[in-house]
Every structure is written in C-alpha cells, then in structure tokens.
TORKOL-251116 format. One line per field, with one value per residue: x, y, z of N, C-alpha, C, O in turn; residue in three letters. Coordinates in Angstrom, 3 decimals, always signed. Layout:
<atoms>
n.u <- c(X, ...) $
n.v <- c(Y, ...) $
n.w <- c(Z, ...) $
ca.u <- c(X, ...) $
ca.v <- c(Y, ...) $
ca.w <- c(Z, ...) $
c.u <- c(X, ...) $
c.v <- c(Y, ...) $
c.w <- c(Z, ...) $
o.u <- c(X, ...) $
o.v <- c(Y, ...) $
o.w <- c(Z, ...) $
mivex <- c(ALA, ...) $
</atoms>
This chain:
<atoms>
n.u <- c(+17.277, +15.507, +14.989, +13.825, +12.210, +13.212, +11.547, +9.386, +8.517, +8.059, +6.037, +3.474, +2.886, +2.787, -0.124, -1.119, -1.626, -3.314, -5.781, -6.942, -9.712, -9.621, -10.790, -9.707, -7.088, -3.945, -2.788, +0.390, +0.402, -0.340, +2.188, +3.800, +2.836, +3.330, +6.062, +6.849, +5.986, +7.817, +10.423, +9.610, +9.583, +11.991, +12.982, +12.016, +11.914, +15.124, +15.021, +14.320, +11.322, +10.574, +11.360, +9.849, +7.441, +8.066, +8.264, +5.729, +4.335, +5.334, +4.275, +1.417, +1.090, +2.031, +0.227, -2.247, -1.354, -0.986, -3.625, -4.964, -4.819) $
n.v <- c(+49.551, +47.122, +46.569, +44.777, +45.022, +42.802, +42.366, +44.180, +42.479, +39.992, +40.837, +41.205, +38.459, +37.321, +39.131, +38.427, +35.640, +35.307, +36.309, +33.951, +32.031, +30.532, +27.672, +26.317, +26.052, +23.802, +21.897, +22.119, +24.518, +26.078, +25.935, +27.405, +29.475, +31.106, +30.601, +31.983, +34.558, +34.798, +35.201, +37.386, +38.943, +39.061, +40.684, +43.037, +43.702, +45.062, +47.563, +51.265, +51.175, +48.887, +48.928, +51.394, +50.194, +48.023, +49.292, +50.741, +48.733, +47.892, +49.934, +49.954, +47.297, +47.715, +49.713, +47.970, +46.070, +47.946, +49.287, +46.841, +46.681) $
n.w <- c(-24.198, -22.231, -19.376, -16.417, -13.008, -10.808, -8.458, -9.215, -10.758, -9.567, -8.046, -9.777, -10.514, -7.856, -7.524, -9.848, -9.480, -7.211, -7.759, -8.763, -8.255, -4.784, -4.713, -7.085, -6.695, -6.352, -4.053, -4.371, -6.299, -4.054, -2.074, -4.114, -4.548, -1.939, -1.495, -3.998, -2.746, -0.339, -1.181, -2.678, -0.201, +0.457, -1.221, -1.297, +1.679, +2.370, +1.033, +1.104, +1.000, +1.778, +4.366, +5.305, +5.295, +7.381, +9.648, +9.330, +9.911, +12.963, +13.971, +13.838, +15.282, +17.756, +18.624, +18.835, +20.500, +23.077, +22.821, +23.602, +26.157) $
ca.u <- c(+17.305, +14.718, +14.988, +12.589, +12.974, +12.624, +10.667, +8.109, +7.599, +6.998, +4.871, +2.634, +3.086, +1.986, -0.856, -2.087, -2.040, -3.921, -6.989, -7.477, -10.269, -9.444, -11.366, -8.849, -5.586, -3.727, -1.288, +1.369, +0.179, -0.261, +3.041, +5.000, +2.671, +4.268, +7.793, +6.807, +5.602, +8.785, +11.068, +9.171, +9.773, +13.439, +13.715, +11.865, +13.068, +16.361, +14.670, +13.261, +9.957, +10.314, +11.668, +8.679, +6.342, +8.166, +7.828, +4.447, +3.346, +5.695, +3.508, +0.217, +1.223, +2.691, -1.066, -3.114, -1.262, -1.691, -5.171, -5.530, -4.055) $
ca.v <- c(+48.247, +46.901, +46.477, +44.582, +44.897, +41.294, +42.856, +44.110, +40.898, +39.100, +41.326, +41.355, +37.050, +36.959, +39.834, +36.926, +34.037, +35.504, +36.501, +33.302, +31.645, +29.694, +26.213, +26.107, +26.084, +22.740, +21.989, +22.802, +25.739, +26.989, +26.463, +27.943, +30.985, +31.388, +30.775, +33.517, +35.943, +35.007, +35.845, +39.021, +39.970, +39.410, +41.324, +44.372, +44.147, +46.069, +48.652, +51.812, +50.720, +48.141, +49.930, +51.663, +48.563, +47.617, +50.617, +50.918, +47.500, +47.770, +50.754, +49.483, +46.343, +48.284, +50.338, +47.027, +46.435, +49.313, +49.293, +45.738, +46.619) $
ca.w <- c(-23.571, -21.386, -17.522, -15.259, -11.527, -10.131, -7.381, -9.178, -12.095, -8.494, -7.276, -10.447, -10.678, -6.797, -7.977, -10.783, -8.649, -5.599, -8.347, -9.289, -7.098, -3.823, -4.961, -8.153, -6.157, -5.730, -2.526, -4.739, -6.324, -2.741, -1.923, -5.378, -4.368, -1.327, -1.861, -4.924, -1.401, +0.345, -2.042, -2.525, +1.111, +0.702, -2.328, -1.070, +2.795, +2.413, +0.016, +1.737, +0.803, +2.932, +5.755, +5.349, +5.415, +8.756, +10.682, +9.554, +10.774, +13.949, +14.734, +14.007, +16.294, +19.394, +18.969, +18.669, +21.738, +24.151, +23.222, +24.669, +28.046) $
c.u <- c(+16.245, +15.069, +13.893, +13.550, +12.472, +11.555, +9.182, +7.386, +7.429, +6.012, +3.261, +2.034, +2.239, +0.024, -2.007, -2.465, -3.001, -5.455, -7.781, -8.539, -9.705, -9.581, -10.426, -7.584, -5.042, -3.053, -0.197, +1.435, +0.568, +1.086, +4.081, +3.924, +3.117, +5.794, +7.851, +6.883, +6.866, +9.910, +11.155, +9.849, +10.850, +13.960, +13.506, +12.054, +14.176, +16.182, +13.719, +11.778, +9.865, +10.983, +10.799, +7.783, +6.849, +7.923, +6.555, +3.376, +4.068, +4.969, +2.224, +0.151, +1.578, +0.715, -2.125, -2.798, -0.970, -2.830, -5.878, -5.338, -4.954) $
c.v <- c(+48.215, +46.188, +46.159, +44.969, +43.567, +41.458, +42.549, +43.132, +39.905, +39.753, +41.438, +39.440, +37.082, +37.725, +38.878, +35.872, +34.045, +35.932, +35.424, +32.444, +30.692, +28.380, +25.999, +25.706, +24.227, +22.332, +22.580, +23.715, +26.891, +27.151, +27.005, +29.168, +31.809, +31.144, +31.987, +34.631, +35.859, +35.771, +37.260, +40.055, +40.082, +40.269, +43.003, +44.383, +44.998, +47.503, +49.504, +51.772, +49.847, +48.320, +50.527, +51.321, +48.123, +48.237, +50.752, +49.806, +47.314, +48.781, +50.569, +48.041, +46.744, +49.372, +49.399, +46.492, +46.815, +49.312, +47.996, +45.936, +47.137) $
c.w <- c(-22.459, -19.797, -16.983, -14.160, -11.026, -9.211, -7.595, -10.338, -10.728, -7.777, -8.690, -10.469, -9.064, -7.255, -8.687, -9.959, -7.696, -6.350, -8.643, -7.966, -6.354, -4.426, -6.267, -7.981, -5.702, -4.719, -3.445, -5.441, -5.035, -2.359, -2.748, -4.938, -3.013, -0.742, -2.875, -3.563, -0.591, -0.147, -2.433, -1.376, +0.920, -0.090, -1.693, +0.610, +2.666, +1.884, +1.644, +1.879, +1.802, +4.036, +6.350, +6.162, +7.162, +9.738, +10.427, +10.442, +12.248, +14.644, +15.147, +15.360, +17.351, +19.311, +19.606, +20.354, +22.667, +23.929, +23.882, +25.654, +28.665) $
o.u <- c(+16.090, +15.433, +12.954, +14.764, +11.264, +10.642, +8.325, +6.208, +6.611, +5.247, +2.135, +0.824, +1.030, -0.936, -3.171, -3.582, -3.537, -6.399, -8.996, -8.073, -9.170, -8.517, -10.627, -6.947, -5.671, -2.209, +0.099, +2.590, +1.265, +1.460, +5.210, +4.582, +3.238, +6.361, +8.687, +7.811, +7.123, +10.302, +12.103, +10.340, +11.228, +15.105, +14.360, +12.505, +13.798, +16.930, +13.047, +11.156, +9.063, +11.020, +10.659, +7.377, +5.997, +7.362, +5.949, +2.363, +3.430, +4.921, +1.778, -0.761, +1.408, +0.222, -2.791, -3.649, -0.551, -3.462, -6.950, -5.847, -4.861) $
o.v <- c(+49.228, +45.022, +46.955, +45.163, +43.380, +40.633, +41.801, +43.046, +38.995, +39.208, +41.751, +39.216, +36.855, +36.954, +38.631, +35.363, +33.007, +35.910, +35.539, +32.298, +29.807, +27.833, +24.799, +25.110, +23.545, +23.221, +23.736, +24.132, +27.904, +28.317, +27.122, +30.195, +33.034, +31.524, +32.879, +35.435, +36.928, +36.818, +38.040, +41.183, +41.238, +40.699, +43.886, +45.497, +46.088, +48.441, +49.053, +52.302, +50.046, +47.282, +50.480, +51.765, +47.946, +47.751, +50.941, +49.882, +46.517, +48.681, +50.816, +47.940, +45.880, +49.519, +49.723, +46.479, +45.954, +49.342, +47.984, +45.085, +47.284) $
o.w <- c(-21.778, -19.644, -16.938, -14.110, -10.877, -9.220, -7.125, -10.685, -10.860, -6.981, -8.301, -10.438, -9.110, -7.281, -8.371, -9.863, -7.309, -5.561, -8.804, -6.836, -7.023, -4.714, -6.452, -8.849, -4.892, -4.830, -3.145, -5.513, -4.963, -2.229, -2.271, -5.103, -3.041, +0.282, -2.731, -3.466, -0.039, +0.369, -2.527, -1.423, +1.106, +0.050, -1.607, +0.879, +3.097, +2.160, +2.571, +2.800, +2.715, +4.697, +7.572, +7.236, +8.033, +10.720, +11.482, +11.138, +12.936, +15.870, +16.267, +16.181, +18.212, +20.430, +20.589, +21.243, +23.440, +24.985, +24.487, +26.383, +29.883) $
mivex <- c(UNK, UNK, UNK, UNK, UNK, UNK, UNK, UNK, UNK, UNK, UNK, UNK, UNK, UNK, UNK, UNK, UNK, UNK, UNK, UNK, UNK, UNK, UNK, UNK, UNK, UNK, UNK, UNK, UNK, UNK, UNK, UNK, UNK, UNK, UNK, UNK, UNK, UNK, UNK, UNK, UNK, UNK, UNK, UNK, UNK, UNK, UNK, UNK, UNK, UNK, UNK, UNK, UNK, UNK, UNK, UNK, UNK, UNK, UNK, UNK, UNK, UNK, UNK, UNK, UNK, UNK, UNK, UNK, UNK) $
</atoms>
C-alpha cells in the first residue's frame, strides 16, 4: 500500500509553483501559493524537523542581533 506524507506532497506542490516565473503568477495564484506555505508550516512545526528549523532561525536572529549593537 502506498503512503504519502501530506508534508512532503506540499512541499513538492509549493517546490512547483515557486519555479514557475514571477510575470506568470495571478493575485490568486499568489495567494493559493501561500496558504499551500502556511499549511506547510503547520504541518511540519510540531515535527522535530521543525524544531530544528526554529532553533536554527532563533539563533541566526539573536546573532544578526548582537552584531547590530
């Protein structure tokens, strides 16, 4: 039996959409591609992966600033 993970058939669907050029996109394209990216976050938020992802960018942002100060 076959198993997707929702996760990652939106992470391949955001993947497609974000290749296609800028000047092609219509207002509502733009926003069904990010409601696709929100969705994303919520799916992989709770997952260690995205535990990950947060700590990595809460670090890079507490660096970004201390080096402004």
């Amino acid at each position: 039996m076959l198993t997707i993970n929702v996760a990652i058939l939106l992470a391949v669907i955001v993947i497609l959409r974000l290749r296609r050029r800028t000047e092609a996109r219509s207002r509502l394209d733009e926003k069904f591609t990010v409601i696709i990216v929100l969705a994303l976050g919520v799916l992989i938020a709770p997952t260690p992966v995205g535990q990950g992802i947060i700590s990595a960018l809460g670090q890079l942002a507490s660096g970004i600033t201390q080096s402004a100060r």
